[in-house]
C-alpha positions in Angstrom: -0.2 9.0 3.1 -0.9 12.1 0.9 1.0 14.6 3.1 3.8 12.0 3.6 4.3 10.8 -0.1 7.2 12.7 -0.8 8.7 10.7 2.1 7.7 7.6 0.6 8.8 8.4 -3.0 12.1 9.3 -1.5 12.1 5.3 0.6 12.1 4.5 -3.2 8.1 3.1 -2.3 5.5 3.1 -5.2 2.5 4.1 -3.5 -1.0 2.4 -5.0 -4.3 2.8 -3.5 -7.0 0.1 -4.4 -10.8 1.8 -4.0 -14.3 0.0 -4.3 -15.5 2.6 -6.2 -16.7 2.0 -10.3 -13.9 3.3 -12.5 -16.2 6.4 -13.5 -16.4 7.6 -9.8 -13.3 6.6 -8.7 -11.5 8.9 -11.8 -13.6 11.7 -10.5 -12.5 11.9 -7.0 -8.8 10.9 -7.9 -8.7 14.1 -10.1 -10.6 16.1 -7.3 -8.7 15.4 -4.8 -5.2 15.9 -7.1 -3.8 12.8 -5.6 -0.1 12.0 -6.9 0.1 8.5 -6.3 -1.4 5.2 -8.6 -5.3 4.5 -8.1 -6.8 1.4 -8.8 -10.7 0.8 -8.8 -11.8 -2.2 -7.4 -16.0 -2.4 -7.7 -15.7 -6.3 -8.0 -13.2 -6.4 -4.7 -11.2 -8.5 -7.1 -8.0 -7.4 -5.8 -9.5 -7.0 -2.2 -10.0 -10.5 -2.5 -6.7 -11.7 -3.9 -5.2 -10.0 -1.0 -7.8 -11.2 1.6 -9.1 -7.7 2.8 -12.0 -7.9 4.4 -15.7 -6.5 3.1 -18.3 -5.6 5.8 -21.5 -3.7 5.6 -21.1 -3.4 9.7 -19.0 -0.8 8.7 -20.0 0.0 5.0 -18.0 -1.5 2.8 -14.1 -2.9 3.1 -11.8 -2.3 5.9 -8.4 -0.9 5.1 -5.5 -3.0 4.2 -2.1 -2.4 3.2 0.4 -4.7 1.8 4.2 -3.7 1.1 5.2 -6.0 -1.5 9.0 -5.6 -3.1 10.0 -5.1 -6.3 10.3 -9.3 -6.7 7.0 -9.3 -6.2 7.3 -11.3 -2.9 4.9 -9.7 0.1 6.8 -8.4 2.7 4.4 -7.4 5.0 0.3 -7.2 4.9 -1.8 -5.3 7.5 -5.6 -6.2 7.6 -7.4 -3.6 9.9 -10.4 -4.9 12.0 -11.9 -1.6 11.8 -12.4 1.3 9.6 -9.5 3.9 12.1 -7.2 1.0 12.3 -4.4 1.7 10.2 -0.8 2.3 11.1 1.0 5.7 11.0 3.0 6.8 8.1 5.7 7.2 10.8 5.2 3.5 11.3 5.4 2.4 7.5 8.2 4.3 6.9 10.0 2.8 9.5 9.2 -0.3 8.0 9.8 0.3 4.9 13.5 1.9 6.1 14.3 -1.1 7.7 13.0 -3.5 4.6 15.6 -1.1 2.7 18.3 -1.3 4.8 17.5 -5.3 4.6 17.2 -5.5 0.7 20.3 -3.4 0.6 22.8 -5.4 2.7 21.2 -8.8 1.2 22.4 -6.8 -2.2 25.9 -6.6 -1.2 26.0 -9.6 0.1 25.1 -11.6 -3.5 28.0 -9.3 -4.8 30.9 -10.1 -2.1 33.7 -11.6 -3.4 34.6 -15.0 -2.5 
């Protein structure tokens, strides 16, 4: 998503990343790694858990997740990976996230037609 976020800034998409590191660690690696978007640490998995992602120590910890949720709060769409490379493209999400547009958009116009 980092090499893509301009793409989804411009989808009007707020990206925020959720990590299981303490606050302290996460901070760190959030400034070294310059990252533009919102981070969020998570070393209870409070949030993992509201959002049912799914902690293993198979694999070391949680598996990704991503959940696209609009700006009425209401999840549209959540993807729970069953393994650590499962996640979908950003080509993917931004299709999605085009088409949810597109959707929120003509819904828009269509609570201001004129009867």
């Amino acid at each position: 998503m980092l090499q893509d976020y301009q793409k989804f800034v411009e989808s009007n998409t707020e990206v925020i990343v959720i990590g299981p590191e303490n606050a302290e660690e996460f901070a760190k690696w959030w400034q070294e790694h310059k990252m533009p978007f919102v981070g969020i640490p998570d070393p209870n998995h409070d949030i993992a858990k509201l959002y049912k992602q799914e902690i293993t120590l198979f694999y070391g910890g949680r598996l990704p997740a991503m959940v696209v949720i609009d700006k009425g709060f209401k999840i549209r769409a959540s993807y729970l990976s069953g393994s650590p490379s499962d996640i979908p493209s950003d080509v993917e999400v931004l299709n999605f996230l085009d088409n949810l547009n597109k959707e929120m958009t003509s819904n828009d116009d269509k609570d201001n037609e004129v009867i």
